[in-house]
VOBA-1610 file (N, C-alpha, C; in pm, whole numbers, padded with zeros to 5 digits, always signed):
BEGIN
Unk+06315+12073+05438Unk+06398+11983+05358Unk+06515+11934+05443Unk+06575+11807+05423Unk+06693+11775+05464Unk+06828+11839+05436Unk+06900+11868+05551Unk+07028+11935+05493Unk+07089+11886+05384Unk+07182+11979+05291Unk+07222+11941+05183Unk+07389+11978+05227Unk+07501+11916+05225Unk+07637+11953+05290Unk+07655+11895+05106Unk+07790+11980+05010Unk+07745+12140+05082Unk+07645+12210+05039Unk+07608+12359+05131Unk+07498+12422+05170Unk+07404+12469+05033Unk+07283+12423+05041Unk+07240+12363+04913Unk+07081+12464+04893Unk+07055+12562+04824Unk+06984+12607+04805Unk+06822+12541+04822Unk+06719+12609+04751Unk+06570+12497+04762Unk+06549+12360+04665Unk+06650+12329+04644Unk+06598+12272+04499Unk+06740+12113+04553Unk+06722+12044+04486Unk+06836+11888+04488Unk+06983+11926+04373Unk+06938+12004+04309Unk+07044+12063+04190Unk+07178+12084+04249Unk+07307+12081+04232Unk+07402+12086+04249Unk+07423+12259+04298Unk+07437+12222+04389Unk+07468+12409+04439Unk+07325+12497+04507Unk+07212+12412+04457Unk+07117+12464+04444Unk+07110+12606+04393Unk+07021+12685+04394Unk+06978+12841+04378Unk+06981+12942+04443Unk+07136+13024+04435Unk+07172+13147+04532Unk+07055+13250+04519Unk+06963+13262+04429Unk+06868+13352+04416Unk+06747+13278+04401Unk+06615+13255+04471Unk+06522+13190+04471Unk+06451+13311+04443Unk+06324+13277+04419Unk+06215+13379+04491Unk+06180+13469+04585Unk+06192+13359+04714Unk+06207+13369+04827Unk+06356+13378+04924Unk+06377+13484+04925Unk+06516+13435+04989Unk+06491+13364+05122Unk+06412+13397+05170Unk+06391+13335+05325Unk+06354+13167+05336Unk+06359+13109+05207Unk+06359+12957+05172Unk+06425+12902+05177Unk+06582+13007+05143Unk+06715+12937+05192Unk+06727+12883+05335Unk+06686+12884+05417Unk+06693+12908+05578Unk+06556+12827+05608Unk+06491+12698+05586Unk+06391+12675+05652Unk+06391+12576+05733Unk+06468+12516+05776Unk+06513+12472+05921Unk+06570+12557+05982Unk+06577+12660+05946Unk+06668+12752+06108Unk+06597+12755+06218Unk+06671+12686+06331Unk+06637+12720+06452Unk+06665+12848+06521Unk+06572+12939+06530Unk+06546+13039+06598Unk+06555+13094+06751Unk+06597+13153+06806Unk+06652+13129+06996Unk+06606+13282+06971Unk+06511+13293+07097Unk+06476+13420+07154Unk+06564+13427+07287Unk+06661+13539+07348Unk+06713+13508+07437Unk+06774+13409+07479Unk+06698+13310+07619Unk+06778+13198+07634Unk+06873+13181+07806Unk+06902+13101+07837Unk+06939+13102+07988Unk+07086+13201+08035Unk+07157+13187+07905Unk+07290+13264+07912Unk+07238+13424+07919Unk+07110+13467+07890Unk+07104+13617+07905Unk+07075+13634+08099Unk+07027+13558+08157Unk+07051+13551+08306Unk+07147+13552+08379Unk+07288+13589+08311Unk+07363+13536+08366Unk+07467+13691+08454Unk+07442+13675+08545Unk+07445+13817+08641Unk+07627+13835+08619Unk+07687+13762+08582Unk+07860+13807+08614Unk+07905+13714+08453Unk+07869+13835+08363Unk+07939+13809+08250Unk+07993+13915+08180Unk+08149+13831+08112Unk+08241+13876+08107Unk+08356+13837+07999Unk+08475+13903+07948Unk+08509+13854+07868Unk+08654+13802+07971Unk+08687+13660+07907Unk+08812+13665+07963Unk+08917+13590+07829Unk+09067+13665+07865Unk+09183+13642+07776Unk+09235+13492+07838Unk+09164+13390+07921Unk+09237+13251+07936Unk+09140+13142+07904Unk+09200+13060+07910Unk+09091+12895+07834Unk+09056+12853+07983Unk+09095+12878+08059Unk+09018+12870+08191Unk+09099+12961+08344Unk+08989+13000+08340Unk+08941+13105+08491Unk+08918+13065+08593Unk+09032+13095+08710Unk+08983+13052+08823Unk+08968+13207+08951Unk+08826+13194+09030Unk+08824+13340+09076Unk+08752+13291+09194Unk+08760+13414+09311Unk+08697+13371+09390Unk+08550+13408+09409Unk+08479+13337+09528Unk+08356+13355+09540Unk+08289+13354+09650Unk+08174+13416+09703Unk+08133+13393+09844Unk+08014+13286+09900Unk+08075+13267+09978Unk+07961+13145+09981Unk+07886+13142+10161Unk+07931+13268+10173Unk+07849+13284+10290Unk+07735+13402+10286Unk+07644+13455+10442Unk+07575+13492+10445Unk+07579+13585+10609Unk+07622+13704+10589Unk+07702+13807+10656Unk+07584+13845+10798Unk+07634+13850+10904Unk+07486+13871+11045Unk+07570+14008+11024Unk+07457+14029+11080Unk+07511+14202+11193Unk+07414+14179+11305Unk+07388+14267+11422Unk+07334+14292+11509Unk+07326+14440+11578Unk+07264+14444+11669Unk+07218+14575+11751Unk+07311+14538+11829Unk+07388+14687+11901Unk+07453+14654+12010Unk+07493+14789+12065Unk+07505+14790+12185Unk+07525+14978+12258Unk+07606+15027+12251Unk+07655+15131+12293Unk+07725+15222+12284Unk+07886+15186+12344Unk+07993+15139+12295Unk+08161+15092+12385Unk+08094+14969+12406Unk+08005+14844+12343Unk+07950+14692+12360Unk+08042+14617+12311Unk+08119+14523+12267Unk+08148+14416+12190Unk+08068+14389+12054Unk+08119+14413+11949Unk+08052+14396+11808Unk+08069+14289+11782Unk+07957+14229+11699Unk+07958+14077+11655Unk+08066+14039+11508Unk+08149+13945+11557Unk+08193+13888+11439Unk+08101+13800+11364Unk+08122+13866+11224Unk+08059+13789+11122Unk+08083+13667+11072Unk+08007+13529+11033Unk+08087+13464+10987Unk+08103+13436+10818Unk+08141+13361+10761Unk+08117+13327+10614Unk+08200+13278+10535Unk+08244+13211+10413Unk+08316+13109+10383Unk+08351+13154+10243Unk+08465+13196+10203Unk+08540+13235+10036Unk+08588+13116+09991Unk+08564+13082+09860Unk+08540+12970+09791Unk+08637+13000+09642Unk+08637+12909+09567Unk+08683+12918+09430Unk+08618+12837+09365Unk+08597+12919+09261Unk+08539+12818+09069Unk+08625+12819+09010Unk+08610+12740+08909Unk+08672+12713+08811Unk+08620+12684+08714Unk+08628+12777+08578Unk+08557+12797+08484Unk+08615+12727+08391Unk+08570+12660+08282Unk+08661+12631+08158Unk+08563+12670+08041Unk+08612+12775+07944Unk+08544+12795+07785Unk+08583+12669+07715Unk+08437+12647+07631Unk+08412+12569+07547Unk+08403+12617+07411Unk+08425+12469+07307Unk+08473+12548+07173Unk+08352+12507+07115Unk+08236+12586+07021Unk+08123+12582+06973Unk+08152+12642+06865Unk+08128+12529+06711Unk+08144+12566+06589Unk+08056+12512+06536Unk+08078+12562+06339Unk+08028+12526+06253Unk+08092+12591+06110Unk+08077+12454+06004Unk+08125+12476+05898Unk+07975+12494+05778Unk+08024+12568+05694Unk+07919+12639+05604Unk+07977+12576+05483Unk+07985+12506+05367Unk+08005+12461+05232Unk+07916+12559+05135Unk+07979+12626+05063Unk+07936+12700+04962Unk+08006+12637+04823Unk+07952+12624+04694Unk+07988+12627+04564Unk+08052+12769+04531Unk+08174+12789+04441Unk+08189+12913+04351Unk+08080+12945+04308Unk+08009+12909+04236Unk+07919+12957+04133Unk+07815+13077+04229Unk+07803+12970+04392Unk+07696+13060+04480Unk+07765+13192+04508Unk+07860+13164+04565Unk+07973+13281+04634Unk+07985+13376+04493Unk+07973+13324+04374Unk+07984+13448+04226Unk+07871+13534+04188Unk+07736+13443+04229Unk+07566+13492+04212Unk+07521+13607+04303Unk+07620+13607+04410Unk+07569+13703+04500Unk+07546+13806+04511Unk+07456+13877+04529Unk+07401+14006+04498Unk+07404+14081+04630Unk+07466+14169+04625Unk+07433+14220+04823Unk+07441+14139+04923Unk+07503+14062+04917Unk+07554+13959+05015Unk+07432+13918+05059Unk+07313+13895+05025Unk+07171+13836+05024Unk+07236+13724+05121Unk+07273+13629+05014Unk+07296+13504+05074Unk+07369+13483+05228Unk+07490+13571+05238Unk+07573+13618+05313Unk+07488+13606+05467Unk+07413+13689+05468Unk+07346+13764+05544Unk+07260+13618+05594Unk+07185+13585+05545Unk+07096+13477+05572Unk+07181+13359+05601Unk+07252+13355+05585Unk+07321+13236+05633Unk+07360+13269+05767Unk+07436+13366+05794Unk+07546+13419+05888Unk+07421+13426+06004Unk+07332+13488+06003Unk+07175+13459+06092Unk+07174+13343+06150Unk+07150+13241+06044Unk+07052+13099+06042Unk+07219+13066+06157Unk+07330+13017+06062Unk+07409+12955+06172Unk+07445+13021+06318Unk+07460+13130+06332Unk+07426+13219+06440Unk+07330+13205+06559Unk+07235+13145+06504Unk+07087+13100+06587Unk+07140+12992+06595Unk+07173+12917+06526Unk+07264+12800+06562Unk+07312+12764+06716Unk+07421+12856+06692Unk+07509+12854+06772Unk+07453+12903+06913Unk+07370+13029+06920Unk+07301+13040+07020Unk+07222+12895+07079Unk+07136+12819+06966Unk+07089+12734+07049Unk+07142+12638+07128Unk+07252+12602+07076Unk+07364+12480+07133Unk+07436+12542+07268Unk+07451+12713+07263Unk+07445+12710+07427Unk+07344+12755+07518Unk+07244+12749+07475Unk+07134+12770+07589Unk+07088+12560+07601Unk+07104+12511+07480Unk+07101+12345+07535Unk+07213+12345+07636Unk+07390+12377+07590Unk+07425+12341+07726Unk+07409+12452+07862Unk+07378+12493+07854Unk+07313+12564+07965Unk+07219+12546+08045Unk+07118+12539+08000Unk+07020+12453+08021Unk+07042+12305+08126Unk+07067+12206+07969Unk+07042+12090+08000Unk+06975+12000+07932Unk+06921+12075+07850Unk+06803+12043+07801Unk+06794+12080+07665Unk+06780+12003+07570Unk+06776+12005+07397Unk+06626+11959+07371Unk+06541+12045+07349Unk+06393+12042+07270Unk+06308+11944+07410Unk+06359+11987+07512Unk+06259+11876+07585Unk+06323+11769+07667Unk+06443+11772+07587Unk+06534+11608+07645Unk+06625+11637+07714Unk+06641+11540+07821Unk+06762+11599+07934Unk+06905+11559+07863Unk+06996+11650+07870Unk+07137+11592+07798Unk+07232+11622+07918Unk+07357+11589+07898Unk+07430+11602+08000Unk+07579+11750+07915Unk+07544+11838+08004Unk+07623+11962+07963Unk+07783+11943+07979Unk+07840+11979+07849Unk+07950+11998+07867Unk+08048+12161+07927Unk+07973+12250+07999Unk+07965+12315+08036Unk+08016+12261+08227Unk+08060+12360+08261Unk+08072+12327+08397Unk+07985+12289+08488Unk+07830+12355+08467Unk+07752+12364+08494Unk+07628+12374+08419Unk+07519+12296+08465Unk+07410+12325+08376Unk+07256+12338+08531Unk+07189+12446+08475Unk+07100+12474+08560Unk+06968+12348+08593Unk+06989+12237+08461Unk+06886+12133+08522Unk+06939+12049+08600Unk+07049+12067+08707Unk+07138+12011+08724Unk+07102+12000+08895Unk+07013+12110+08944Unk+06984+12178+09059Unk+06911+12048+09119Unk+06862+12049+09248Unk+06821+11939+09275Unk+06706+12021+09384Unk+06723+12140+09340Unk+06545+12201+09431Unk+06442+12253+09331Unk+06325+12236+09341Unk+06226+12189+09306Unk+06083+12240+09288Unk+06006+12312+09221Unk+05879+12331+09273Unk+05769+12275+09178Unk+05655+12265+09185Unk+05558+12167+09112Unk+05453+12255+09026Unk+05461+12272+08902Unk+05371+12349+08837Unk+05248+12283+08802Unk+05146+12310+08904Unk+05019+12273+08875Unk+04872+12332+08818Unk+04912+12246+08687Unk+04813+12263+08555Unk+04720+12295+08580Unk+04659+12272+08671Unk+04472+12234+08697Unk+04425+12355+08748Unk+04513+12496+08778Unk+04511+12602+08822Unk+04508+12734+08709Unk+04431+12808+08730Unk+04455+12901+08619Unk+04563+12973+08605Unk+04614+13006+08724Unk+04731+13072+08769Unk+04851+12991+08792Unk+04852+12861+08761Unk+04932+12752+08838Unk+05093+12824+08767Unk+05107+12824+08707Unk+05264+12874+08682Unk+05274+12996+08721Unk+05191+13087+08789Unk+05226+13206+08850Unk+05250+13163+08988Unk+05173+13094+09051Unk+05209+13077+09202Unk+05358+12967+09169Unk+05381+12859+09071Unk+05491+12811+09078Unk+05606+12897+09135Unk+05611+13019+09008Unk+05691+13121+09040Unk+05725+13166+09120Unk+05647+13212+09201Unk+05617+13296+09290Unk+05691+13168+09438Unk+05644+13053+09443Unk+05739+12918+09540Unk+05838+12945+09528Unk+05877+12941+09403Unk+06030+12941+09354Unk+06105+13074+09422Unk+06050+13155+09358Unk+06108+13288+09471Unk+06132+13322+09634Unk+05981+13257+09644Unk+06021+13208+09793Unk+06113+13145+09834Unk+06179+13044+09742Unk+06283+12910+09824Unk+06384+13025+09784Unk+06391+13093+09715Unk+06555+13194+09675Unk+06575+13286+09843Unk+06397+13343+09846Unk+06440+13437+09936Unk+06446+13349+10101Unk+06448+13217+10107Unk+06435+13207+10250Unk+06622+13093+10218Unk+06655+13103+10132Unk+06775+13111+10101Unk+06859+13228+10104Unk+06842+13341+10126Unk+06868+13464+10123Unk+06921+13539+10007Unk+06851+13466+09881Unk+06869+13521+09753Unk+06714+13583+09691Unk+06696+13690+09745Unk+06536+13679+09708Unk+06518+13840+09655Unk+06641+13912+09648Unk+06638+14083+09604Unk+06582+14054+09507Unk+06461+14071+09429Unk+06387+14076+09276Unk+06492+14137+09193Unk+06546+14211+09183Unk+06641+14310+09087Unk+06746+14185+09056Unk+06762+14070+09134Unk+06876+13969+09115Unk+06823+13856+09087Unk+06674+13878+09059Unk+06594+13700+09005Unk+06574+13719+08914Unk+06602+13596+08846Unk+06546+13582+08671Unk+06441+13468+08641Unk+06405+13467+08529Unk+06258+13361+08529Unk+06291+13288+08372Unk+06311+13218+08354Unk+06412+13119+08232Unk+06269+12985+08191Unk+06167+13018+08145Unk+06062+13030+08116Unk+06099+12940+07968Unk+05991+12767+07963Unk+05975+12700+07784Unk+05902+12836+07708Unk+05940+12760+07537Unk+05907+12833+07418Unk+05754+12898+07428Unk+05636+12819+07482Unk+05505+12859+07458Unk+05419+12909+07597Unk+05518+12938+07679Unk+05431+13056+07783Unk+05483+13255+07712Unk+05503+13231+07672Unk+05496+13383+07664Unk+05343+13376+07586Unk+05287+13299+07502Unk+05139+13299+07452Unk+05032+13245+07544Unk+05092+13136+07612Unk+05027+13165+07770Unk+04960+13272+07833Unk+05071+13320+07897Unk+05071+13449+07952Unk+04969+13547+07857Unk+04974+13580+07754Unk+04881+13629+07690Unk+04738+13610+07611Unk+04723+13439+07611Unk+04597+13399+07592Unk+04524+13380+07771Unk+04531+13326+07874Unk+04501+13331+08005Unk+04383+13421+08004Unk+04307+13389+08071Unk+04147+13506+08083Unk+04083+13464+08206Unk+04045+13548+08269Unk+04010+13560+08408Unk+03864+13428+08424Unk+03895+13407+08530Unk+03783+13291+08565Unk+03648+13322+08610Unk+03597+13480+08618Unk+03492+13526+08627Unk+03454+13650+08517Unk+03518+13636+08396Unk+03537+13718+08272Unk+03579+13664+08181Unk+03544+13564+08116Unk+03629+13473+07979Unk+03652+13573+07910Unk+03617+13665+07881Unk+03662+13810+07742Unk+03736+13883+07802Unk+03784+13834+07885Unk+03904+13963+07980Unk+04027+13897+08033Unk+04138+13935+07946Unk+04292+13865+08000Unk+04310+13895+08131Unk+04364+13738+08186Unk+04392+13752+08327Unk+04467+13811+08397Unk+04589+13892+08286Unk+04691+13950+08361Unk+04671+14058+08320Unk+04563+14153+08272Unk+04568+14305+08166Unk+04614+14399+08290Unk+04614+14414+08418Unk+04637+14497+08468Unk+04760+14475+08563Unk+04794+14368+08546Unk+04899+14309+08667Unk+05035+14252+08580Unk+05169+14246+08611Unk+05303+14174+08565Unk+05243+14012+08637Unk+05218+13931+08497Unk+05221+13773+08556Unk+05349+13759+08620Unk+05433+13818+08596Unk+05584+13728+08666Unk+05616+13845+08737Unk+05560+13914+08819Unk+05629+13970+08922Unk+05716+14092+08899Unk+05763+14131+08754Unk+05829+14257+08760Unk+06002+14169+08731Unk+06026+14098+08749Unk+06094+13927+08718Unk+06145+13973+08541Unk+06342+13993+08586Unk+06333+13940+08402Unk+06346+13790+08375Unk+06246+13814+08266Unk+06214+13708+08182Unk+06274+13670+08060Unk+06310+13541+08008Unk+06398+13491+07946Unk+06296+13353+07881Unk+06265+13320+07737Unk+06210+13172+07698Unk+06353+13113+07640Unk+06310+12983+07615Unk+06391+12880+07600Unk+06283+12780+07519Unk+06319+12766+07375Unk+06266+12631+07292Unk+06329+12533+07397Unk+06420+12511+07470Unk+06461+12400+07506Unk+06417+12320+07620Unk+06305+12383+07692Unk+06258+12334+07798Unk+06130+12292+07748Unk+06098+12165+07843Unk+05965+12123+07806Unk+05828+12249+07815Unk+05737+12272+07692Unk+05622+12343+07724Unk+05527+12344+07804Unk+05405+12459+07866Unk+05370+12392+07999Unk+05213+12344+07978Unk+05197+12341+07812Unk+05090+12248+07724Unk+05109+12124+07726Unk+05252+12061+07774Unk+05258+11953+07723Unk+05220+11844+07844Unk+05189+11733+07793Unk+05155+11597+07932Unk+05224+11566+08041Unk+05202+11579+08138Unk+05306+11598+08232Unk+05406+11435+08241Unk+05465+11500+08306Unk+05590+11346+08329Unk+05752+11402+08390Unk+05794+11242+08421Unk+05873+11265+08509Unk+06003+11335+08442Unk+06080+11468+08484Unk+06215+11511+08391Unk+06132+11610+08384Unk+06040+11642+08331Unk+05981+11762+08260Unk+05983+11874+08334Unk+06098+11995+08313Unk+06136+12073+08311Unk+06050+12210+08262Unk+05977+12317+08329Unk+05948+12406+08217Unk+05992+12543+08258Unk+06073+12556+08362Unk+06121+12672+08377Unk+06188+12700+08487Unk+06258+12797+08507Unk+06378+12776+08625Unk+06344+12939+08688Unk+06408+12999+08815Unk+06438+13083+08882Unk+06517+13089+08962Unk+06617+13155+08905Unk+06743+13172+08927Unk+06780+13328+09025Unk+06900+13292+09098Unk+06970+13420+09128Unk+07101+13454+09016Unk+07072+13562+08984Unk+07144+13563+08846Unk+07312+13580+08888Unk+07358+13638+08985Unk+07482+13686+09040Unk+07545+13554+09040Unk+07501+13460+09078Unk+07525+13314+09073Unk+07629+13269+08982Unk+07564+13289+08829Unk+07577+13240+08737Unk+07659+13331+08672Unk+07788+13238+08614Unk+07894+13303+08587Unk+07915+13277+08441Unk+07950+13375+08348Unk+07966+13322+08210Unk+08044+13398+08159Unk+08193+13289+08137Unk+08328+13375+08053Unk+08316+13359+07907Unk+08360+13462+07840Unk+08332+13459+07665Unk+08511+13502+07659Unk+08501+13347+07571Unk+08739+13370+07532Unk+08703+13429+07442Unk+08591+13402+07305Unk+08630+13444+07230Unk+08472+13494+07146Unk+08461+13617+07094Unk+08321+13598+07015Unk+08355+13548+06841Unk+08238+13463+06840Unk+08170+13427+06729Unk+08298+13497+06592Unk+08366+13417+06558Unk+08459+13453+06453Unk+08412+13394+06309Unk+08471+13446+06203Unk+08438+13395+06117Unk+08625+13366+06011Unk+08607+13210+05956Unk+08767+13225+05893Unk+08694+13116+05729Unk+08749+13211+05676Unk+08707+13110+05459Unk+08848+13055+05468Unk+08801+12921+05352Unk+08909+12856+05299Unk+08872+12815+05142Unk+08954+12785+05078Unk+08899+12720+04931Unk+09016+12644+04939Unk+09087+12589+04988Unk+09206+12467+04988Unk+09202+12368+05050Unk+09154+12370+05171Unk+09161+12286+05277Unk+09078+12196+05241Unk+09086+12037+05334Unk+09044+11960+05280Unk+08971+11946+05451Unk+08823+11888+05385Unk+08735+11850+05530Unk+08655+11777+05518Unk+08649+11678+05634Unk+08473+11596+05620Unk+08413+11647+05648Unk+08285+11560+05570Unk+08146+11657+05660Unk+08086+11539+05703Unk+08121+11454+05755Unk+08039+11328+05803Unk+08030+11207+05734Unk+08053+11237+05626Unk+08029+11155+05525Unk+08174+11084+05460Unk+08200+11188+05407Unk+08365+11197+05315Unk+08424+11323+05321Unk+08562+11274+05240Unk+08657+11439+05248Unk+08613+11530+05143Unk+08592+11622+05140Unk+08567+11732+05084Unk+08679+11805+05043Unk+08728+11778+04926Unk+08874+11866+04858Unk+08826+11978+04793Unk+08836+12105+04876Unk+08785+12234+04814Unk+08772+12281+04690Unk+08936+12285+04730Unk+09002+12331+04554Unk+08927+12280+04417Unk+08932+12134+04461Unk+08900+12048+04385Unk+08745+12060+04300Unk+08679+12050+04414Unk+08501+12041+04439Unk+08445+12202+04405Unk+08554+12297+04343Unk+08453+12467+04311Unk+08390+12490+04463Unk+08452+12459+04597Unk+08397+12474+04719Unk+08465+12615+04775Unk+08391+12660+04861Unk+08421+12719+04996Unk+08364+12757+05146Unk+08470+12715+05215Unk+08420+12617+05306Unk+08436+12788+05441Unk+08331+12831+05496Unk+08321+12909+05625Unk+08284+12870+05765Unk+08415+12906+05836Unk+08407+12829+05977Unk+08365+12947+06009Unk+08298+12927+06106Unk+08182+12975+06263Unk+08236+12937+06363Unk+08304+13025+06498Unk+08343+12928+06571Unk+08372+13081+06716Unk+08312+12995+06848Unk+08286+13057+06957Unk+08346+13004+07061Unk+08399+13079+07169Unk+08457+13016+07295Unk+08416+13069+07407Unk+08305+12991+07514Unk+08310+13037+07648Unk+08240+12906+07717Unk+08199+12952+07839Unk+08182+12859+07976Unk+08094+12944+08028Unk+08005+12827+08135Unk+07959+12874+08228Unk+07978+12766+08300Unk+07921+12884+08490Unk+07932+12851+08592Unk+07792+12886+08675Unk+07757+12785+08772Unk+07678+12845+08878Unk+07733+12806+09010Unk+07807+12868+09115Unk+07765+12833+09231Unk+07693+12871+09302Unk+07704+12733+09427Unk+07564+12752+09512Unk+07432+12709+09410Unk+07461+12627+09347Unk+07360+12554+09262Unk+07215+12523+09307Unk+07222+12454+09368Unk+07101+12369+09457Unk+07025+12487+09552Unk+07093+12611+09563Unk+07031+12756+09699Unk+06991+12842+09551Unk+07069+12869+09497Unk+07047+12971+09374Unk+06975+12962+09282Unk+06918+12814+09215Unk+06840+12784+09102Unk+06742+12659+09152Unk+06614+12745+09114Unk+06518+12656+09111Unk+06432+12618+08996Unk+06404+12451+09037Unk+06387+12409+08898Unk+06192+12426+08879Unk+06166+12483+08799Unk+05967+12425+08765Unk+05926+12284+08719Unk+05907+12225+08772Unk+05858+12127+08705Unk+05726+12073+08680Unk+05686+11983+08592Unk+05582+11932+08569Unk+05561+11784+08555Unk+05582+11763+08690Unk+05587+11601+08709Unk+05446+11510+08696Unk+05375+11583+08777Unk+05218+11509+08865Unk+05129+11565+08798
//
């Protein structure tokens, strides 16, 4: 059904029905986020400022052999600074009195606080990403990982083709000198994890191709609704999964996920003002603060794609 502002049970009725049948009817557009790119993120942290500035390394340390009273080699390498800024990610909830009076065990409570929650998760793995259901957007985030400009080609026509992708991708980390497995992540669209588990060997159709082996290497793994699937027609942009060095990727949290009620305040919802008091309303803000960062973008994250 189309949203109803305010938050409107199954039915067109004014307030709709805090108690359906089904409670899980209340919620049938919720977008759902399993994980997501922000769980990759090797240096996260909470911080008390609206923006963070810290340092970082951006080199790659020699040593050598050398004898006994020899001259030791100076190392070289280059200390850098980011600069982080948290972002403000909300949402307002419109409830009727009558709903907020029907409530039984905070039923409603609960299901809501979920649904917008997933919410909110999805809007930062889009800016994180880059990428909203498929479509390239431009992140308001410092950084966004489709942002990278290295590259590998996931080819369909292979049974294995997104395993050896992977497996490129790791290669370009490790001949970058980011290649410790314990520090790679695999940021993987919504419909390979059923991939990965429908796949059946090419000299055994009744026998999964991976039953005895890790398809991804031992690699944590992370999906994303937000990247293109690797079912879908290929083309140019199409994104279906990244491999990352996670240490890279930096993500400050100002503030977690708060919650503040009003029944006075007056608000639009897009449309017109909404006078609480007035309207038997109450109105629950949702509201989150952080940032991310990657440096070394273009050495640290590689993109999958499905161009050709």
């Amino acid at each position: 059904m189309q949203n109803q502002i305010p938050f409107s049970g199954a039915t067109g009725a004014a307030g709709g029905f805090v108690l359906p049948d089904r409670q899980g009817e209340l919620l049938t557009n919720g977008l759902l986020q399993e994980g997501g790119a922000i769980n990759l993120a090797g240096d996260r942290r909470a911080t008390g400022s609206r923006k963070e500035v810290f340092p970082i390394w951006l080199g790659t340390p020699t040593a050598g052999v050398v004898g006994e009273g020899a001259r030791k080699p100076v190392t070289g390498g280059e200390l850098g600074q980011a600069n982080l800024t948290a972002k403000k990610i909300a949402s307002i909830v419109l409830f009727t009195d009558e709903q907020k009076a029907d409530m039984i065990n905070g039923d409603v409570d609960v299901l809501v606080d979920g649904g917008v929650r997933s919410a909110i998760a999805d809007v930062i793995d889009v800016q994180a990403t880059g990428n909203d259901s498929g479509t390239n957007i431009t992140s308001s985030f410092d950084s966004m990982l489709r942002s990278t400009t290295t590259t590998v080609e996931y080819d369909a026509t292979k049974a294995d083709g997104l395993r050896l992708a992977v497996s490129a991708a790791w290669g370009t980390l490790e001949a970058n000198g980011y290649g410790k497995a314990s520090d790679v992540g695999v940021l993987l669209g919504g419909d390979v994890a059923r991939h990965l588990r429908d796949a059946r060997s090419s000299t055994d159709t009744t026998k999964p191709a991976y039953a005895d082996t890790d398809p991804l290497y031992g690699l944590q793994r992370e999906f994303s609704t937000n990247l293109n699937g690797i079912t879908e027609v290929a083309g140019v942009g199409k994104i279906v999964g990244f491999v990352v060095h996670k240490p890279n990727i930096h993500v400050r949290i100002r503030k977690d996920v708060t919650l503040t009620a009003s029944s006075e305040a007056t608000i639009n919802d897009g449309v017109s003002d909404r006078f609480l008091f007035q309207e038997d309303l109450t109105a629950v803000r949702y509201e989150t603060r952080l940032g991310m960062l990657v440096h070394d973008l273009n050495r640290a994250v590689v993109a999958i794609v499905n161009a050709a």
